[in-house]
N, C-alpha and C positions, 0 to 999 in steps of 0.2 A: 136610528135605533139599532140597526143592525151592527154598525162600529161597536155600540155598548156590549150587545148580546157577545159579541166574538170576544171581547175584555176580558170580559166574563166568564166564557169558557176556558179561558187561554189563563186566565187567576186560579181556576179551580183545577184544572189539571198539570200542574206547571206545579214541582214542590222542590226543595230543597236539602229533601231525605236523606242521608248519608246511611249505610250500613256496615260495621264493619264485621269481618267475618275471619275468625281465628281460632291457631291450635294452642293448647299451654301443654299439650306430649303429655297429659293423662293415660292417656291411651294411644295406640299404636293407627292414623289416620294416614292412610299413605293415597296418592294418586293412581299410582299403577297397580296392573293386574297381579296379584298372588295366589300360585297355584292352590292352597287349599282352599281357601275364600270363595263358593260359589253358591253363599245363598243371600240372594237378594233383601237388601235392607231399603225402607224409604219413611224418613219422618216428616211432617210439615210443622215449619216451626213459623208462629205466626207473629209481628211486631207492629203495634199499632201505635202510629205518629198524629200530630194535633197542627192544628193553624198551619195551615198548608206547608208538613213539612220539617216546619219551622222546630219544633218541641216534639220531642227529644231533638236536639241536633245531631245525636250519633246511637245507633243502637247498635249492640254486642249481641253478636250470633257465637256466644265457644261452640266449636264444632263439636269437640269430646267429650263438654258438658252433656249438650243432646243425644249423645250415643249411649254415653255410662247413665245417664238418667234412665235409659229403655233396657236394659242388665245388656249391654255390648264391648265386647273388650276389645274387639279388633275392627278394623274397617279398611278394604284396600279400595281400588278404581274407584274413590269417591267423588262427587260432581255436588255440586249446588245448581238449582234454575230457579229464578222467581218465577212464582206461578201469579198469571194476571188472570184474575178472575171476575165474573161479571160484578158479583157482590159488592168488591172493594171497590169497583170502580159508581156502583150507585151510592153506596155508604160517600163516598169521595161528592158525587154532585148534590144529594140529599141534603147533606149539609154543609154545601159551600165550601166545600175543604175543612172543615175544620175539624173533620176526624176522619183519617186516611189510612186503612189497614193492609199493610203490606203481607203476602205469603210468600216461603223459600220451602223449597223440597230438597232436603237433603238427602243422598242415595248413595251406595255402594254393597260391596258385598262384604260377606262375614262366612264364618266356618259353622 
């Protein structure tokens, strides 16, 4: 019984989620530091995937869509981190994987 139970956990955490995460130069998203740039920005953009993973097979993060959606024209030292939190990962065994919600915190600074 215990072979199954391990199956089991190892099916429901174990998914196939692709993210992709990109600029289309709307706006100005740079990596490094620029000197006017010193007031901290931070969004959590949330994407929820289905059947472990599986559906959506790809989800699209535009970077500069979620900036210019917050009224942001510039953004330097910008970072992405997936944020793992206890939620997604109950939402994730509750229902057997088949609804699995992903969070990303997008960060940098602005003028």
């Amino acid at each position: 019984m215990t072979k199954i139970g391990c199956l089991f956990c190892m099916l429901v955490t174990v998914s196939c989620s692709t993210t992709r995460i990109f600029s289309n130069s709307s706006i100005p998203v740079v990596f490094e530091k620029v000197a006017d740039h010193t007031q901290d920005i931070s969004i959590e953009v949330e994407r929820d995937f289905y059947l472990w993973g599986l559906i959506p097979s790809t989800h699209e993060i535009g970077v500069d869509k979620e900036f210019s959606e917050k009224g942001i024209d510039s953004v330097a030292n910008f970072s992405i981190k997936e944020r793992f939190e206890k939620t997604n990962f109950v939402w994730a065994i509750a229902t057997f994987g088949f609804y699995m919600p992903k969070s990303y915190v997008l960060t940098g600074k602005t003028y």
